[in-house]
mmCIF file of the N, C-alpha and C atoms, coordinates in Angstrom:
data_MODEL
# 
_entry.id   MODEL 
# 
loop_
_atom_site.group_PDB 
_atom_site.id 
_atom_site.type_symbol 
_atom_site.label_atom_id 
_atom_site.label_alt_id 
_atom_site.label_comp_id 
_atom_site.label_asym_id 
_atom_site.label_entity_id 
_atom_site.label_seq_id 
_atom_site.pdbx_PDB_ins_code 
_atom_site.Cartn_x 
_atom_site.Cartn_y 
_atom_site.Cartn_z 
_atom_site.occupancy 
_atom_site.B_iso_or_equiv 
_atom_site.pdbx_formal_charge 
_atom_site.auth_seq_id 
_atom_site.auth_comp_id 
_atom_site.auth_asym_id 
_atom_site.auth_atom_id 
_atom_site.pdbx_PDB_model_num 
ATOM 1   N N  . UNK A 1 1  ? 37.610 108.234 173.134 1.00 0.00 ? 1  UNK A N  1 
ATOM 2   C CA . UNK A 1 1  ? 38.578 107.712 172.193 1.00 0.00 ? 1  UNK A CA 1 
ATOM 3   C C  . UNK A 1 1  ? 38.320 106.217 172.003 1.00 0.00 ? 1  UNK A C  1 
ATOM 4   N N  . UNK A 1 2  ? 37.789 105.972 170.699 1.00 0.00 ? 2  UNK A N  1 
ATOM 5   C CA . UNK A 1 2  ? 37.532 104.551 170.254 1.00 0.00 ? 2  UNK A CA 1 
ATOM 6   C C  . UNK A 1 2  ? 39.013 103.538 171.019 1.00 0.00 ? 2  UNK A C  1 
ATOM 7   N N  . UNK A 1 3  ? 38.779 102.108 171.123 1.00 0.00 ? 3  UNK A N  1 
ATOM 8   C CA . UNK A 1 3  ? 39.777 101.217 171.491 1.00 0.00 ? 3  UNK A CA 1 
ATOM 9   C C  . UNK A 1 3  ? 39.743 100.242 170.732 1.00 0.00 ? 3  UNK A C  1 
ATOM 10  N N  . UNK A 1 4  ? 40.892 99.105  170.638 1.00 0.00 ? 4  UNK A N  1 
ATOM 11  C CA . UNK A 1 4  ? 40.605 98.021  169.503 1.00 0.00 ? 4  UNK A CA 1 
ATOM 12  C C  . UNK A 1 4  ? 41.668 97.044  170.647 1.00 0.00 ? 4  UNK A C  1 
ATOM 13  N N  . UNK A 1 5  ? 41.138 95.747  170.518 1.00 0.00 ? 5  UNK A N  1 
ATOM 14  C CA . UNK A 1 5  ? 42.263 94.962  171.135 1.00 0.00 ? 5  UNK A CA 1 
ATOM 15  C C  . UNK A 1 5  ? 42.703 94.153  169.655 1.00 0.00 ? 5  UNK A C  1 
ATOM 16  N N  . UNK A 1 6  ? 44.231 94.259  169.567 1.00 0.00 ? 6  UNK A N  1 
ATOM 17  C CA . UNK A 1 6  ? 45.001 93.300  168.458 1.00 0.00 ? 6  UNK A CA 1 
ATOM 18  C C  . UNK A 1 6  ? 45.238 92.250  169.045 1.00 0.00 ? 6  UNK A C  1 
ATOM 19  N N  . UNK A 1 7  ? 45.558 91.469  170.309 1.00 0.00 ? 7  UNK A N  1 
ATOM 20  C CA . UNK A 1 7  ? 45.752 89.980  170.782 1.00 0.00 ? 7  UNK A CA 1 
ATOM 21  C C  . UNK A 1 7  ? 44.348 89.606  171.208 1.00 0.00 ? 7  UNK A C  1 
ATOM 22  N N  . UNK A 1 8  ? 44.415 88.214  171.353 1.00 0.00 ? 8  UNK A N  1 
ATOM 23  C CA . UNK A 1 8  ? 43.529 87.627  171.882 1.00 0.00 ? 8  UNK A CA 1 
ATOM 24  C C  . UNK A 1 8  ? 44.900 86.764  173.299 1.00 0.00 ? 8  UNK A C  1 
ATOM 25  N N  . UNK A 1 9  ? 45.003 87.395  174.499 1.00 0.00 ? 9  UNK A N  1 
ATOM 26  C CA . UNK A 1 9  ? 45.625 86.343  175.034 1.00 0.00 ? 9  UNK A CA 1 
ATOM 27  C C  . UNK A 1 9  ? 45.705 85.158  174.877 1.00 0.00 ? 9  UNK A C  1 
ATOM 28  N N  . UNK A 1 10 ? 46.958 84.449  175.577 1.00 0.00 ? 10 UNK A N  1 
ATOM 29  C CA . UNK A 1 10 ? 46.537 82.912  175.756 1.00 0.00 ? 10 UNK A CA 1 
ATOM 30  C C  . UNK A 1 10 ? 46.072 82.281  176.708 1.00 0.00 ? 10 UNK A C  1 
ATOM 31  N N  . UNK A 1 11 ? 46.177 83.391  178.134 1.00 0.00 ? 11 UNK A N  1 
ATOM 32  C CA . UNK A 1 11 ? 45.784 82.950  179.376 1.00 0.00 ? 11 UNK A CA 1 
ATOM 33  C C  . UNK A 1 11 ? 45.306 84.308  179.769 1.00 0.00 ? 11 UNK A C  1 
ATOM 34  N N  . UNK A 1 12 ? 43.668 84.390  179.998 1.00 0.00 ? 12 UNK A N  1 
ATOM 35  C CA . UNK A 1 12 ? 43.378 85.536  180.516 1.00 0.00 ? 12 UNK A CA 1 
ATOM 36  C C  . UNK A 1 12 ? 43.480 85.592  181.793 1.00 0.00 ? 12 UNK A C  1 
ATOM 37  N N  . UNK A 1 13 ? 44.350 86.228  182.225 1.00 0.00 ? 13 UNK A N  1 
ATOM 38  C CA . UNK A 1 13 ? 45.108 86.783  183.704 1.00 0.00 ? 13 UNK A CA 1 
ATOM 39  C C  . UNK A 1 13 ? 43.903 87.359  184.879 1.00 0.00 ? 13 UNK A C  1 
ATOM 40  N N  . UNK A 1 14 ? 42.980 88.021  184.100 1.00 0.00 ? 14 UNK A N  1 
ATOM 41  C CA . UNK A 1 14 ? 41.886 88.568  184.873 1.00 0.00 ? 14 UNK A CA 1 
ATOM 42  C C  . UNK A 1 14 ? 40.545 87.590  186.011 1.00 0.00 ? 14 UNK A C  1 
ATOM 43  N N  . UNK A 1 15 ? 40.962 86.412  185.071 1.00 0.00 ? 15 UNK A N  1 
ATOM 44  C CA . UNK A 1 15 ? 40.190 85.485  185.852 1.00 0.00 ? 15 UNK A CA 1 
ATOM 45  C C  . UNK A 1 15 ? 41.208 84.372  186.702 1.00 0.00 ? 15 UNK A C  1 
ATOM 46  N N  . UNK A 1 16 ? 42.049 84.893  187.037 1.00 0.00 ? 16 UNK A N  1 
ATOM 47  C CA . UNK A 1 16 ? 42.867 84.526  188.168 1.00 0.00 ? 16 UNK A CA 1 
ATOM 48  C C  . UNK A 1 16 ? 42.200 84.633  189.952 1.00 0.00 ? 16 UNK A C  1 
ATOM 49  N N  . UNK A 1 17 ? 42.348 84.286  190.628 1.00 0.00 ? 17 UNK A N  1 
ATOM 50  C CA . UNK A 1 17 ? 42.213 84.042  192.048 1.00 0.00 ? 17 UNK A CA 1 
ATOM 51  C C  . UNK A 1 17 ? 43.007 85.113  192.536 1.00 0.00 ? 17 UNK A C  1 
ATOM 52  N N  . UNK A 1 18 ? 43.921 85.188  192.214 1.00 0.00 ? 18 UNK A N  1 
ATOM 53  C CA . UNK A 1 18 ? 45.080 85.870  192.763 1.00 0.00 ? 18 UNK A CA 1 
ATOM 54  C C  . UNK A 1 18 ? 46.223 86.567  192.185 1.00 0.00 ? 18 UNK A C  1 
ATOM 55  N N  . UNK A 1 19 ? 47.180 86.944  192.118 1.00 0.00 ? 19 UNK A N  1 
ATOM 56  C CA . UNK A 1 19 ? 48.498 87.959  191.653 1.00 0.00 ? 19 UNK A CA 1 
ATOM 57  C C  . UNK A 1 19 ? 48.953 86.199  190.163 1.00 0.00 ? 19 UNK A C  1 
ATOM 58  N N  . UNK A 1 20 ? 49.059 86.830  189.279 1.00 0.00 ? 20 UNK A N  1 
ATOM 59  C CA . UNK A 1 20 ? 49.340 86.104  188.314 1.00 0.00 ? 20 UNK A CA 1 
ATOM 60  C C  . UNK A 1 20 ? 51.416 85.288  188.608 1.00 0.00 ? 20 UNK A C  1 
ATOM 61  N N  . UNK A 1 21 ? 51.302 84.349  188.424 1.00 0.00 ? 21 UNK A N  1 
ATOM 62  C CA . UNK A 1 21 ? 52.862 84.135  188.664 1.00 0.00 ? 21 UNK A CA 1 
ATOM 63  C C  . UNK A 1 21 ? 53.606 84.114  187.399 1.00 0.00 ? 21 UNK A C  1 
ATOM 64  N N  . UNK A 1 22 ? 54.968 84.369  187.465 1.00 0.00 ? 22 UNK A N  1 
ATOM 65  C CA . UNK A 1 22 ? 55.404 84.872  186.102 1.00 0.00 ? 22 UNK A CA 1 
ATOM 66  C C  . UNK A 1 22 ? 55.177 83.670  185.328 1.00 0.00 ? 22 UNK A C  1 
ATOM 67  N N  . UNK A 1 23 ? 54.851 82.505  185.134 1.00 0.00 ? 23 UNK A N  1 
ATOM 68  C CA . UNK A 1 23 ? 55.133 81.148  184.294 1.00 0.00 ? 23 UNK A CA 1 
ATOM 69  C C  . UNK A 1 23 ? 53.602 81.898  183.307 1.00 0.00 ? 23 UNK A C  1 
ATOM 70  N N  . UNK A 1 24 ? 52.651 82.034  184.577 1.00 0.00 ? 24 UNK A N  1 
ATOM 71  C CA . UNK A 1 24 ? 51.247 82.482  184.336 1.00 0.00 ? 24 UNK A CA 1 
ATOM 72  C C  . UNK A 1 24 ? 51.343 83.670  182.993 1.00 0.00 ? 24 UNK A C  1 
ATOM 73  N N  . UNK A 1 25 ? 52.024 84.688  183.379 1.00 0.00 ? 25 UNK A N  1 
ATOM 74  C CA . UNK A 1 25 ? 52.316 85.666  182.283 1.00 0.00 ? 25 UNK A CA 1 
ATOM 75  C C  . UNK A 1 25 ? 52.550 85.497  181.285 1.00 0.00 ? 25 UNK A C  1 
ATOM 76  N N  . UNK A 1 26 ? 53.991 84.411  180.747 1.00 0.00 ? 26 UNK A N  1 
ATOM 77  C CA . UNK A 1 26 ? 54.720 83.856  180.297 1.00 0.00 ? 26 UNK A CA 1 
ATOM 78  C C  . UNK A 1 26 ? 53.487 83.487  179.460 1.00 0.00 ? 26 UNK A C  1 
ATOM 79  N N  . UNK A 1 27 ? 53.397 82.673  179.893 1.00 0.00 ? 27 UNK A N  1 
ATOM 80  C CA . UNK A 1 27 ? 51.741 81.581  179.334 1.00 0.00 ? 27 UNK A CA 1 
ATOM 81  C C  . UNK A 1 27 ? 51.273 82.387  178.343 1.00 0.00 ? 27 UNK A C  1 
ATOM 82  N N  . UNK A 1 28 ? 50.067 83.487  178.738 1.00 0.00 ? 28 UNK A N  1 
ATOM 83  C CA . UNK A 1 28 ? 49.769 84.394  178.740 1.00 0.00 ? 28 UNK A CA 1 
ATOM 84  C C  . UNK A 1 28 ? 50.586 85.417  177.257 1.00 0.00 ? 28 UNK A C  1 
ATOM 85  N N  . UNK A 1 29 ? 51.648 85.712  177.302 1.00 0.00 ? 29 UNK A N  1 
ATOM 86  C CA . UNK A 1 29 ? 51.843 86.437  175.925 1.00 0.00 ? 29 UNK A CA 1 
ATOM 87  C C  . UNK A 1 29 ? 52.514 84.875  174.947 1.00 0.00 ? 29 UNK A C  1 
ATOM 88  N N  . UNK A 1 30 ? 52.890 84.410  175.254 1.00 0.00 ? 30 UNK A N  1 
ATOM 89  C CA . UNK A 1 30 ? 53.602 83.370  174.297 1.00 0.00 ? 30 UNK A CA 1 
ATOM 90  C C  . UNK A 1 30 ? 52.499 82.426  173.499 1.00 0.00 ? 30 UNK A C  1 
ATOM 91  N N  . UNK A 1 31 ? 51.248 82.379  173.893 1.00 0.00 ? 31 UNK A N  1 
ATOM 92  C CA . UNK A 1 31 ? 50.176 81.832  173.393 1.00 0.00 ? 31 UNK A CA 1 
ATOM 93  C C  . UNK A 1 31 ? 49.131 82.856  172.888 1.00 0.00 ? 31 UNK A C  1 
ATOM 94  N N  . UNK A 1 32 ? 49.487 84.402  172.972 1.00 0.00 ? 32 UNK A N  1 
ATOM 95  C CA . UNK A 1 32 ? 48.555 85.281  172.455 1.00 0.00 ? 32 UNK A CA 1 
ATOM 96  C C  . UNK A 1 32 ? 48.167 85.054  170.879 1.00 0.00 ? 32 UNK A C  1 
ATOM 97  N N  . UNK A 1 33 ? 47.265 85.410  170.297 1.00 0.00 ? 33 UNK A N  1 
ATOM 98  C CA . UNK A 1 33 ? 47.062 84.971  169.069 1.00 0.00 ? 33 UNK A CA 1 
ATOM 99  C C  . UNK A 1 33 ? 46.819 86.678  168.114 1.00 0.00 ? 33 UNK A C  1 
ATOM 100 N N  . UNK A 1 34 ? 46.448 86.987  166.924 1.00 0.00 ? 34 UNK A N  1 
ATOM 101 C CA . UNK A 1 34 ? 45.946 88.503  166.626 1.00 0.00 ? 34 UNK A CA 1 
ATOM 102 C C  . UNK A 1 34 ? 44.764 88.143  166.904 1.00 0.00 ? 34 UNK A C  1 
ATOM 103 N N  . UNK A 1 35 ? 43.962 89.390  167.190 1.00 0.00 ? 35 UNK A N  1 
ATOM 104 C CA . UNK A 1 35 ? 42.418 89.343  167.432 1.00 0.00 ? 35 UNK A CA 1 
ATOM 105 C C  . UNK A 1 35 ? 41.429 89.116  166.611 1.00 0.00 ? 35 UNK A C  1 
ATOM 106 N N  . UNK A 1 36 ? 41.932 89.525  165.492 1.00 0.00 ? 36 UNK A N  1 
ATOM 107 C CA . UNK A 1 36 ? 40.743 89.379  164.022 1.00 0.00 ? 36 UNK A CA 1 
ATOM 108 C C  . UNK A 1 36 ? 41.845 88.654  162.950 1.00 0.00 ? 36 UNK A C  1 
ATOM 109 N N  . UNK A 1 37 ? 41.397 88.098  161.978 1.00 0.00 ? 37 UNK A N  1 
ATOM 110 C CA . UNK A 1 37 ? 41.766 87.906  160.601 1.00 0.00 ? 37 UNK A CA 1 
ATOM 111 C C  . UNK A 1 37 ? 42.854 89.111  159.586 1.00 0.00 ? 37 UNK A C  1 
ATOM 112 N N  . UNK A 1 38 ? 42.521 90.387  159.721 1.00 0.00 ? 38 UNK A N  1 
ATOM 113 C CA . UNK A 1 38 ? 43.098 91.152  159.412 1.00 0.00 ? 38 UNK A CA 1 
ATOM 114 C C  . UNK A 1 38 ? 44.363 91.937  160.237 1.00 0.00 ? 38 UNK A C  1 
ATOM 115 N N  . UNK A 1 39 ? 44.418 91.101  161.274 1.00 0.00 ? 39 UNK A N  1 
ATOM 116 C CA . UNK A 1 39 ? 45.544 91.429  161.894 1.00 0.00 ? 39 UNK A CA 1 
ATOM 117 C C  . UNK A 1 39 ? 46.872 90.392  161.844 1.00 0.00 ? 39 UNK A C  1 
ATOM 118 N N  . UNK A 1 40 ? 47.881 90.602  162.138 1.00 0.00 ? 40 UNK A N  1 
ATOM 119 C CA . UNK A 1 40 ? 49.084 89.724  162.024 1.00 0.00 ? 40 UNK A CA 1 
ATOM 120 C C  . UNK A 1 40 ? 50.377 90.048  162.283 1.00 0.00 ? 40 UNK A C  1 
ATOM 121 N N  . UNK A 1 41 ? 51.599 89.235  161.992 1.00 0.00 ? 41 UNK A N  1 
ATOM 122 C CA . UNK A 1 41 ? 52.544 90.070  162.382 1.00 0.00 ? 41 UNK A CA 1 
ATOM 123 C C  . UNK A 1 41 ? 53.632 90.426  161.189 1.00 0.00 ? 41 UNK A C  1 
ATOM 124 N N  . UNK A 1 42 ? 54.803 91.324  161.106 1.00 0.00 ? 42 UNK A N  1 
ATOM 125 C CA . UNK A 1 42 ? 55.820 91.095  160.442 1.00 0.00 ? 42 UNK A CA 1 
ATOM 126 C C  . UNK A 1 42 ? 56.868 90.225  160.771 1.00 0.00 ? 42 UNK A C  1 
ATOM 127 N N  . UNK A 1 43 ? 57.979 89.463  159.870 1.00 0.00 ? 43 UNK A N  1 
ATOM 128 C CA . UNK A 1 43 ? 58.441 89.123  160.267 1.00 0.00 ? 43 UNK A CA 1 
ATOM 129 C C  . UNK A 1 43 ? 60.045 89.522  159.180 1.00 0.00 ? 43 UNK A C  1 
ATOM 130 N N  . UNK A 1 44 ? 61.121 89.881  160.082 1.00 0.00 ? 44 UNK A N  1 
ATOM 131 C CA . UNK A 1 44 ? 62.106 90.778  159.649 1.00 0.00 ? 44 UNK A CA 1 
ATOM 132 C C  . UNK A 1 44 ? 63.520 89.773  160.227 1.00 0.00 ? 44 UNK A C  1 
ATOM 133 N N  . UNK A 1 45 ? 63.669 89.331  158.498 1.00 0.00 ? 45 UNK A N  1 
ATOM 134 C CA . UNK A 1 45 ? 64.697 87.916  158.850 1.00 0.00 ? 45 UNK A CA 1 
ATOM 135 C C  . UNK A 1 45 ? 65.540 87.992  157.447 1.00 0.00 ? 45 UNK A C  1 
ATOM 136 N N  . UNK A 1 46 ? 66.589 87.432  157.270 1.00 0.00 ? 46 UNK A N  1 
ATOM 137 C CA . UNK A 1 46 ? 67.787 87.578  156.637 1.00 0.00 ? 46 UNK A CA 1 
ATOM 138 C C  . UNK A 1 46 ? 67.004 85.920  155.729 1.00 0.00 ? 46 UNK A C  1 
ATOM 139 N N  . UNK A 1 47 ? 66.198 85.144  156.315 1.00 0.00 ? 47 UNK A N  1 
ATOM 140 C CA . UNK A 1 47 ? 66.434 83.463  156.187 1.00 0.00 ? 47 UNK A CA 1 
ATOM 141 C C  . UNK A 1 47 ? 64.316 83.718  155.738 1.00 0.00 ? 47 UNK A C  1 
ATOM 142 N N  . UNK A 1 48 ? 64.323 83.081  154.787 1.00 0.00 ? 48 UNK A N  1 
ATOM 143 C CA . UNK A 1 48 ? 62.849 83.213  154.228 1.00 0.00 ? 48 UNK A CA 1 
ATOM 144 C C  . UNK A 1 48 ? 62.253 82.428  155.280 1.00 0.00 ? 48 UNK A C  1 
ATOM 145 N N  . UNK A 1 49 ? 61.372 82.388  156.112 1.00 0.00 ? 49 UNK A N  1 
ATOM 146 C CA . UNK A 1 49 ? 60.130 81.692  157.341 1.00 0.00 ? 49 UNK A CA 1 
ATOM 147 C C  . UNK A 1 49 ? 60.008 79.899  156.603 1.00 0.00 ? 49 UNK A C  1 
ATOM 148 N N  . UNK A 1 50 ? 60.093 79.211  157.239 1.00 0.00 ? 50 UNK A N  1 
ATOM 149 C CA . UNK A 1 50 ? 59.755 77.696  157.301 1.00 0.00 ? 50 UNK A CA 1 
ATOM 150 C C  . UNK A 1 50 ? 58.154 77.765  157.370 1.00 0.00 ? 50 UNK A C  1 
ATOM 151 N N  . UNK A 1 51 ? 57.633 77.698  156.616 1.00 0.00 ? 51 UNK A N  1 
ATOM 152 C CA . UNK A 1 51 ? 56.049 77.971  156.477 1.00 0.00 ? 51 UNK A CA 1 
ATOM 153 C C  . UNK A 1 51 ? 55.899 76.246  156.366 1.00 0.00 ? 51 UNK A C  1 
ATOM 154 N N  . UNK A 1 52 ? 56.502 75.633  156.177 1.00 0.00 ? 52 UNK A N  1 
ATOM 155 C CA . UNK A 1 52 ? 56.551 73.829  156.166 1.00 0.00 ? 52 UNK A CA 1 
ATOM 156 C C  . UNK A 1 52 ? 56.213 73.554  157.425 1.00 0.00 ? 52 UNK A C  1 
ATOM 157 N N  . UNK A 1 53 ? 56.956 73.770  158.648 1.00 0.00 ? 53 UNK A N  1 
ATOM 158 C CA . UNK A 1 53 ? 57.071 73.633  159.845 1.00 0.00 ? 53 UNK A CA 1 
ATOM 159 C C  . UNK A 1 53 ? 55.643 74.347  160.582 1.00 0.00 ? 53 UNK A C  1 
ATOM 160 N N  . UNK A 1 54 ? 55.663 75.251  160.385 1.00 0.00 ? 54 UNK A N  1 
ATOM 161 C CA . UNK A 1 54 ? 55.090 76.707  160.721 1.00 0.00 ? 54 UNK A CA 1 
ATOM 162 C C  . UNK A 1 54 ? 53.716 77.609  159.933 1.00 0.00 ? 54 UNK A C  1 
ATOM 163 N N  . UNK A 1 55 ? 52.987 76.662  159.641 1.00 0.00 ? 55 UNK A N  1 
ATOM 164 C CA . UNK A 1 55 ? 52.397 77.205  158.633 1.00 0.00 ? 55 UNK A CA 1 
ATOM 165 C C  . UNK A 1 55 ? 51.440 78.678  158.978 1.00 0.00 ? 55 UNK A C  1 
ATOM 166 N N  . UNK A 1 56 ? 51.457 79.095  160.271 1.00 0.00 ? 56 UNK A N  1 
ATOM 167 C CA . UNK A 1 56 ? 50.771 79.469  160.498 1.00 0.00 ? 56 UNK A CA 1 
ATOM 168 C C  . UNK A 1 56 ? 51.779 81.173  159.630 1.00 0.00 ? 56 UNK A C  1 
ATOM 169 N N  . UNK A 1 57 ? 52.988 80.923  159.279 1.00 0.00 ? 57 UNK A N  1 
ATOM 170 C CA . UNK A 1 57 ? 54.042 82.634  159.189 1.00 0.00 ? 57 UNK A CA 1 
ATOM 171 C C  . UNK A 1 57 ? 53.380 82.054  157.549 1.00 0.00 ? 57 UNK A C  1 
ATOM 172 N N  . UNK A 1 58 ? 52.457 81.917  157.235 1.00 0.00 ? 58 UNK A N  1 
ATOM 173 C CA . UNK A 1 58 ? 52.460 81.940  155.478 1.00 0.00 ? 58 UNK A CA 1 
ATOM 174 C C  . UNK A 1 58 ? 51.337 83.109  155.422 1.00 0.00 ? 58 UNK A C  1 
ATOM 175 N N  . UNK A 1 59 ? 50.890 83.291  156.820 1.00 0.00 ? 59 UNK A N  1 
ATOM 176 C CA . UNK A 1 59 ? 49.881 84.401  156.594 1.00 0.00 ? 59 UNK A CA 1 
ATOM 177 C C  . UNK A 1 59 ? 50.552 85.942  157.208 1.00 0.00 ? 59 UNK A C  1 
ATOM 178 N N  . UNK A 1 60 ? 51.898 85.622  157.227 1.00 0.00 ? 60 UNK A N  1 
ATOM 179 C CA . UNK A 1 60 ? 52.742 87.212  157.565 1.00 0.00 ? 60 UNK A CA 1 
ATOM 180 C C  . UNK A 1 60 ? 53.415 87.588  156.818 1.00 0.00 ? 60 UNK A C  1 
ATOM 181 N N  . UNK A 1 61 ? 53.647 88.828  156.722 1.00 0.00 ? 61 UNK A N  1 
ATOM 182 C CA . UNK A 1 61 ? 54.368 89.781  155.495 1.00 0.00 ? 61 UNK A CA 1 
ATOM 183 C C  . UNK A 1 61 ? 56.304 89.520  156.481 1.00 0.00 ? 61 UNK A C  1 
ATOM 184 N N  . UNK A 1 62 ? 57.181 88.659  155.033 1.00 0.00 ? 62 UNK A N  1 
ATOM 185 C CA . UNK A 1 62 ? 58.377 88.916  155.684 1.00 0.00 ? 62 UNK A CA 1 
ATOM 186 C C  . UNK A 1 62 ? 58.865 90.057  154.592 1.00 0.00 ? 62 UNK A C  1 
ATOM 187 N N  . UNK A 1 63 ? 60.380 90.321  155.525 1.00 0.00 ? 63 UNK A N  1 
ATOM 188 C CA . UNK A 1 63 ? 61.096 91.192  154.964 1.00 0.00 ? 63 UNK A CA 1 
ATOM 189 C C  . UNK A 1 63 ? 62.571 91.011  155.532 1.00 0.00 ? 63 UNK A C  1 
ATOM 190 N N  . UNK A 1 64 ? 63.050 90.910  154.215 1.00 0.00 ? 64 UNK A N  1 
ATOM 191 C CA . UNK A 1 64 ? 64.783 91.012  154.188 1.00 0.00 ? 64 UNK A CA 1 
ATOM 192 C C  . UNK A 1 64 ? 65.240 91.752  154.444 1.00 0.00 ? 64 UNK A C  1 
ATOM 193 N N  . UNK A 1 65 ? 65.578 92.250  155.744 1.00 0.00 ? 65 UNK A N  1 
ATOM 194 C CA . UNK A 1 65 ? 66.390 93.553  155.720 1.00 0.00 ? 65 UNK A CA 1 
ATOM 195 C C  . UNK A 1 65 ? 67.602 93.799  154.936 1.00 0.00 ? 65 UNK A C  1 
ATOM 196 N N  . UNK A 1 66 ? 68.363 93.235  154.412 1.00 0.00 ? 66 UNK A N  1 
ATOM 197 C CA . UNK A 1 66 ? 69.347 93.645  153.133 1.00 0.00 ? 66 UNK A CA 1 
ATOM 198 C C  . UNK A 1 66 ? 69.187 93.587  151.959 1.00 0.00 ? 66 UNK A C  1 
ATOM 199 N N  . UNK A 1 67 ? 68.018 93.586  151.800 1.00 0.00 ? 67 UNK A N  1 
ATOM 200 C CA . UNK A 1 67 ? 67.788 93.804  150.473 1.00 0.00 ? 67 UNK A CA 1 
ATOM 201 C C  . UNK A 1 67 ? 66.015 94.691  150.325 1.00 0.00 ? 67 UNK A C  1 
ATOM 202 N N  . UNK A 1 68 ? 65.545 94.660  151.379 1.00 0.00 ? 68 UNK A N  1 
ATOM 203 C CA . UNK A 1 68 ? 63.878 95.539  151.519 1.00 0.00 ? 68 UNK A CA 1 
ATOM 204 C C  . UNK A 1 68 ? 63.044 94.015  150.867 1.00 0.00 ? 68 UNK A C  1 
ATOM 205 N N  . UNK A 1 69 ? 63.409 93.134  150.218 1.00 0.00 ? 69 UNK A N  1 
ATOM 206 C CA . UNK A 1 69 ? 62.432 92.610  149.651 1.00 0.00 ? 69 UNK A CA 1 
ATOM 207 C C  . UNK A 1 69 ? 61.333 92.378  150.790 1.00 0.00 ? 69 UNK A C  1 
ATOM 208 N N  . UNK A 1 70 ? 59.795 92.239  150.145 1.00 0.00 ? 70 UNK A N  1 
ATOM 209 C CA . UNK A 1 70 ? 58.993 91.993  151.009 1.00 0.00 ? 70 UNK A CA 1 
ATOM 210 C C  . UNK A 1 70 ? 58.014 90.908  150.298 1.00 0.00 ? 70 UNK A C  1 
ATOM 211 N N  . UNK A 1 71 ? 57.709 89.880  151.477 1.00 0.00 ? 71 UNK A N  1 
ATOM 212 C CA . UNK A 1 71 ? 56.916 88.383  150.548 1.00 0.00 ? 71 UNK A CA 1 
ATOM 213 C C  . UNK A 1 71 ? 55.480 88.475  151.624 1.00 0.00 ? 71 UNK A C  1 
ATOM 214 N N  . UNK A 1 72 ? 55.187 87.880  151.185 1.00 0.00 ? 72 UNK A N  1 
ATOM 215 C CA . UNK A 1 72 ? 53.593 87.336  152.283 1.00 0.00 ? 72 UNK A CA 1 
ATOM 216 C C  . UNK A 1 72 ? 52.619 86.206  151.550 1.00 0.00 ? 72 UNK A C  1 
# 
């Protein structure tokens, strides 16, 4: 069965010394990135994304849940 990884961690855990500590984990998904270009995330918000601040949500599909609209 083919495999695909969608993150790229932010802290690969595997090259640890020892038992990862939770800050380590923490680290670790909160800095994960998508793996390729064609990957990304949704984002499902009442309030349109601050792409000013944030530019990086101008490359994610949002959606209004009260109304379905969908932007990207």
């Amino acid at each position: 069965m083919a495999s695909r990884n969608f993150l790229v961690e932010g802290l690969d855990l595997t090259g640890l010394p020892g038992d990862a500590t939770n800050a380590q984990i923490l680290q670790s998904v909160r800095e994960s990135v998508p793996a390729t270009p064609d990957l990304g995330w949704h984002i499902l918000n009442e309030t349109t994304p601050d792409v000013t601040t944030y530019p990086e949500y101008a490359t994610f599909i949002w959606t209004k849940p009260s109304t379905g609209e969908m932007k990207y």
